[in-house]
RODORO-273213 format. One line per 5 residues: number of its first residue (from 1); for each residue x, y, z of N, C-alpha, C, CB. Coordinates in pm, whole numbers, always signed. Glycine has a CB too. Example, Ala and Ser with C-alpha at 12.3 -4.5 7.8 and 13.67 -1.06 7.14 Angstrom:
2
1 = +1319 -569 +780 +1230 -450 +780 +1320 -330 +780 +1131 -447 +905 ~ +1285 -225 +708 +1367 -106 +714 +1290 +3 +787 +1408 -60 +572;
END
This chain:
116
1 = +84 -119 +0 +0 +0 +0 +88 +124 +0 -95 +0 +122 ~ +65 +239 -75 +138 +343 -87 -16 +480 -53 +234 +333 -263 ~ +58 +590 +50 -27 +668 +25 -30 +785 +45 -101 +639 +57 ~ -84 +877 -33 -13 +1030 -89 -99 +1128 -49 +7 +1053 -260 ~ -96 +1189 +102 -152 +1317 +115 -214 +1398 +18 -71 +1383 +156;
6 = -267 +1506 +42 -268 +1644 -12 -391 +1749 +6 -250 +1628 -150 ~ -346 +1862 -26 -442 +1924 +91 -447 +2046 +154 -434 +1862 +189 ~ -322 +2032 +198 -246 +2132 +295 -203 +2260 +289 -150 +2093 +324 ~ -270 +2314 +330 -198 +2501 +291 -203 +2599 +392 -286 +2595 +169 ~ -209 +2665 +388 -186 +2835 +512 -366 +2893 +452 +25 +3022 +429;
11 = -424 +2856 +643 -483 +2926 +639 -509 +3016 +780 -562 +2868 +581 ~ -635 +3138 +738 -609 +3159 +862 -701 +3126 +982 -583 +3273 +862 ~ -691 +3156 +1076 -780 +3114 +1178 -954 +3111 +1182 -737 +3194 +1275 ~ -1044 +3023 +1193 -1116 +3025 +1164 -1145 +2960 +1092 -1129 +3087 +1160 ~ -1071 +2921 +956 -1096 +2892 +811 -1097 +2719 +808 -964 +2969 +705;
16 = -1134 +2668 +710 -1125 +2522 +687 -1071 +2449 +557 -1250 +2479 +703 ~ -1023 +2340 +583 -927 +2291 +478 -943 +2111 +478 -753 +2349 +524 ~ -965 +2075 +383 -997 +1920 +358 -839 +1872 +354 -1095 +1883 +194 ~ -829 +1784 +444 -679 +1689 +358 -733 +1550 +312 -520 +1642 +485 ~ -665 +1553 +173 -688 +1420 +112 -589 +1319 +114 -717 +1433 -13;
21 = -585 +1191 +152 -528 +1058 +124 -572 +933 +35 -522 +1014 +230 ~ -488 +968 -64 -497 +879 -167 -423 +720 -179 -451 +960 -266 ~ -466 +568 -150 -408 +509 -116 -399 +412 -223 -437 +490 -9 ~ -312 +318 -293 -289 +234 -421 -249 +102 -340 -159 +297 -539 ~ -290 -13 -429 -161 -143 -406 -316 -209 -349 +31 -118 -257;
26 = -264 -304 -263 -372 -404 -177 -412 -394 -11 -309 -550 -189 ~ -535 -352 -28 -604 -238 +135 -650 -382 +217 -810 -85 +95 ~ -599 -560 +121 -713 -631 +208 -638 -664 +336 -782 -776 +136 ~ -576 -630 +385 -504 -673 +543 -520 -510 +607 -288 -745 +533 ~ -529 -370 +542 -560 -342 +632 -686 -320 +721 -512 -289 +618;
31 = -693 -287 +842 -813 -291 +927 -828 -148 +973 -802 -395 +1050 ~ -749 -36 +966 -798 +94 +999 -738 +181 +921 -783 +131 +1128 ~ -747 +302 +910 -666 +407 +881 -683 +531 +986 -696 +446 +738 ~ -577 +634 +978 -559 +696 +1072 -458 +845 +1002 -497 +588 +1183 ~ -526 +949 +1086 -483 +1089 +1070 -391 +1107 +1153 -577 +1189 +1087;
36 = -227 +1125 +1192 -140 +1185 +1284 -150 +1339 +1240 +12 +1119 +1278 ~ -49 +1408 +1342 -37 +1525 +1353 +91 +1548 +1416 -140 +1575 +1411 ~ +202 +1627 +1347 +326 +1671 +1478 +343 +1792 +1444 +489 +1592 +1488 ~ +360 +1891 +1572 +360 +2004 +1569 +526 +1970 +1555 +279 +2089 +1686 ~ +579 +2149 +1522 +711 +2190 +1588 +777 +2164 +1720 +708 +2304 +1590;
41 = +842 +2068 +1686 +911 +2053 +1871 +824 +1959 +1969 +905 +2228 +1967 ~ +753 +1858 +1901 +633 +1819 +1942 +628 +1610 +1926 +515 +1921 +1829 ~ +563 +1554 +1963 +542 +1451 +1947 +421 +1387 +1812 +520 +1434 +2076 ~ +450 +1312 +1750 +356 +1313 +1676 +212 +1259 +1741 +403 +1247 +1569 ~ +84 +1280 +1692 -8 +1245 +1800 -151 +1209 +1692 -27 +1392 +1930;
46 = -215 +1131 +1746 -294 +1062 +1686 -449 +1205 +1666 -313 +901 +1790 ~ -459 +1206 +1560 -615 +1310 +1559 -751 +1230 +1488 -585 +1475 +1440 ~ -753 +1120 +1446 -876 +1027 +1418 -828 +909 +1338 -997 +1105 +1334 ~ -918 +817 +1357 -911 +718 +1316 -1038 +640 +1270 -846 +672 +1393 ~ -1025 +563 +1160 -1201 +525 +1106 -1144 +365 +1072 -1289 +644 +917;
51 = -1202 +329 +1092 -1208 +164 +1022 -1252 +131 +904 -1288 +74 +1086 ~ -1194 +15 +848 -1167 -12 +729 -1355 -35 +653 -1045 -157 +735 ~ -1398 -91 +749 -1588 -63 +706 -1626 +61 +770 -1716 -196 +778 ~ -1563 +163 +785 -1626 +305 +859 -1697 +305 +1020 -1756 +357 +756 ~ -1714 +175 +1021 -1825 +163 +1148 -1753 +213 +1295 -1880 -20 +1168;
56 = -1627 +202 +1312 -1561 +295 +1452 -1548 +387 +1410 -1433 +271 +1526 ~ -1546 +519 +1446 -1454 +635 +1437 -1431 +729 +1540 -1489 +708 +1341 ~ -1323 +737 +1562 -1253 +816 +1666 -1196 +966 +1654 -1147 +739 +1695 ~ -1207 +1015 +1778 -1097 +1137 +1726 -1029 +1160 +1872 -1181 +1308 +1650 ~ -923 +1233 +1840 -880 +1334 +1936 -970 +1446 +1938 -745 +1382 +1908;
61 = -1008 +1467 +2146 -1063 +1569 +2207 -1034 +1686 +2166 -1045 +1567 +2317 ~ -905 +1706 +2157 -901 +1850 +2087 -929 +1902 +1944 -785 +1889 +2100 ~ -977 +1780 +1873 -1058 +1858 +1769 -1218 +1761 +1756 -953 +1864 +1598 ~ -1236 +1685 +1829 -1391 +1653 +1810 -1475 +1769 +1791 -1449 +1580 +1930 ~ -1596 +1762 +1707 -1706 +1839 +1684 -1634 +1989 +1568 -1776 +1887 +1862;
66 = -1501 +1960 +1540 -1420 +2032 +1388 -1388 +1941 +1333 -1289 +2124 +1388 ~ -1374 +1843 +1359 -1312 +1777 +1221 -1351 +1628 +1163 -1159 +1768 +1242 ~ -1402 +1621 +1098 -1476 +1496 +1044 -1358 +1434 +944 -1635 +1538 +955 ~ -1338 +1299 +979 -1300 +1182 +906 -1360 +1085 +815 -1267 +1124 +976 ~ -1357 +1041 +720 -1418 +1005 +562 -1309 +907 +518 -1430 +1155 +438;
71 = -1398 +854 +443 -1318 +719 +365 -1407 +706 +212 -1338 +537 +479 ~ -1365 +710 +105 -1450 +668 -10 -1393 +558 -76 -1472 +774 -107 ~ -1403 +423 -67 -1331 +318 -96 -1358 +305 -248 -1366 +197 -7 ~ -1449 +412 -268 -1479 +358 -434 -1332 +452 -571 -1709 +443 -483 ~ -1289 +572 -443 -1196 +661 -525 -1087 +592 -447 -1209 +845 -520;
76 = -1048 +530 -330 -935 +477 -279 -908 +593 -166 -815 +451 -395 ~ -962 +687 -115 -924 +838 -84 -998 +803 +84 -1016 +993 -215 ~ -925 +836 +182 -962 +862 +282 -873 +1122 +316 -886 +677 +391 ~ -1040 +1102 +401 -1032 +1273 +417 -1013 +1317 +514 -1130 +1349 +391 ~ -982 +1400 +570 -993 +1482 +705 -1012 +1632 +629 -834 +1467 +824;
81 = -1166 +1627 +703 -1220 +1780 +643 -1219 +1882 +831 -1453 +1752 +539 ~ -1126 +1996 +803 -1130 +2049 +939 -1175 +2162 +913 -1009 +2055 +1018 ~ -1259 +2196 +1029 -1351 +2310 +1031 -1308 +2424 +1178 -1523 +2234 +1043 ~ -1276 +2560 +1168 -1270 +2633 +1276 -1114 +2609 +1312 -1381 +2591 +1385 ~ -1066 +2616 +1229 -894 +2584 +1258 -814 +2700 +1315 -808 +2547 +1111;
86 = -699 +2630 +1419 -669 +2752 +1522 -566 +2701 +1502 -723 +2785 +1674 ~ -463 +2831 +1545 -333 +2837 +1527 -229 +2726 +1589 -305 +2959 +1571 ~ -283 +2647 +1715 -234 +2547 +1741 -270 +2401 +1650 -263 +2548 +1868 ~ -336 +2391 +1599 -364 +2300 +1492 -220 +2296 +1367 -519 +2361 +1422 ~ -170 +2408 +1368 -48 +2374 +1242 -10 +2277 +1278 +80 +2460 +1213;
91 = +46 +2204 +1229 +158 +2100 +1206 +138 +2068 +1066 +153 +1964 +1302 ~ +294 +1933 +1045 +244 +1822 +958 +114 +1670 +955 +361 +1776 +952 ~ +74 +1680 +878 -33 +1574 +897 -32 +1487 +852 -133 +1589 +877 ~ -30 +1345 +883 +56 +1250 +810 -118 +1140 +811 +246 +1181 +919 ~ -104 +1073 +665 -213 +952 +693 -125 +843 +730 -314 +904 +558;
96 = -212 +718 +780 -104 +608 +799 -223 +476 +808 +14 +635 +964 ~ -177 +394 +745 -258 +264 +746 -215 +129 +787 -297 +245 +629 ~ -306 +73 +890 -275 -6 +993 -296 -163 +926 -370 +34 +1126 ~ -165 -188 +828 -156 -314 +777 -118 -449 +882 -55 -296 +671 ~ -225 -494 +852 -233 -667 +1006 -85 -714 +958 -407 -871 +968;
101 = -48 -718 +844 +89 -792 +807 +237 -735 +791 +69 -845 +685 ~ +188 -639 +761 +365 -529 +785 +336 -405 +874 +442 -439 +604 ~ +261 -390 +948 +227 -312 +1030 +202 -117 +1001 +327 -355 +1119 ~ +243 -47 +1038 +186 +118 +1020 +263 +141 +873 +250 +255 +1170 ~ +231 +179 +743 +255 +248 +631 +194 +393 +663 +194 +175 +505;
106 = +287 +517 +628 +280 +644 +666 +279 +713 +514 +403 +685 +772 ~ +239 +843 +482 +226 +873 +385 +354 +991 +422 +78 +896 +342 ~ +339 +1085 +328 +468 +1157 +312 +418 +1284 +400 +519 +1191 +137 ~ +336 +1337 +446 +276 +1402 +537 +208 +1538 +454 +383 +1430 +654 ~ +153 +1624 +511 +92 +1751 +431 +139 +1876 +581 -136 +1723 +384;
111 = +148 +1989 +469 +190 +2068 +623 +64 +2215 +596 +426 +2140 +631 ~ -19 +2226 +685 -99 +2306 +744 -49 +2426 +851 -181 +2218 +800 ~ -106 +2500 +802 -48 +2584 +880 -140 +2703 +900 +79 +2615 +828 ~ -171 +2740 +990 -294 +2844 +1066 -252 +2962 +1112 -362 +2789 +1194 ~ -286 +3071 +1065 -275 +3203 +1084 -339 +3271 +1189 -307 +3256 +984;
116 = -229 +3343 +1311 -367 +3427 +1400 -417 +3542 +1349 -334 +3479 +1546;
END
């Protein structure tokens, strides 16, 4: 599985921005996919996660009720559409998919970045 962000740009506070993940190759071992996040100087940190039939989905508290997670298995594309974005939200945003057989594949990341 290979998979290619995009998305990502300068906006400013307030504003909203879809990131897209585009994923190729063979999805049947994996069982989730998942949105990271690492700020500057920071740990990378988990911001949602949806399952491979959509039916869990999770997020990190600090953006529940902004940011909705999506999967369209028919384009291959999982989304993170964020809404009300604040200046602590910049970072890089990385997708990553939770293969049962070779374990976390990471994409090349997207970098966001929020204006006060």
């Amino acid at each position: 599985v290979q998979l290619v962000e995009s998305g990502g740009g300068l906006v400013q506070a307030g504003g909203s921005l879809r990131l897209s993940c585009a994923y190729s190759g063979s999805t049947i071992s994996i069982n989730a996919m998942n949105w990271y996040r690492q700020a500057p100087g920071k740990q990378r940190e988990l911001v949602a996660t949806i399952t491979n039939t959509g039916g869990y989905i999770h997020y990190a508290s600090s953006v529940k009720g902004r940011f909705t997670i999506s999967r369209d298995d028919a384009k291959n594309t999982m989304y993170l559409q964020m809404n009300s974005l604040k200046p602590e939200n910049t970072a890089v945003y990385y997708c990553d998919a939770q293969d049962l057989q070779v374990g976390n594949i990471w994409g090349q990341g997207a970098q966001v970045t929020v204006s006060s």
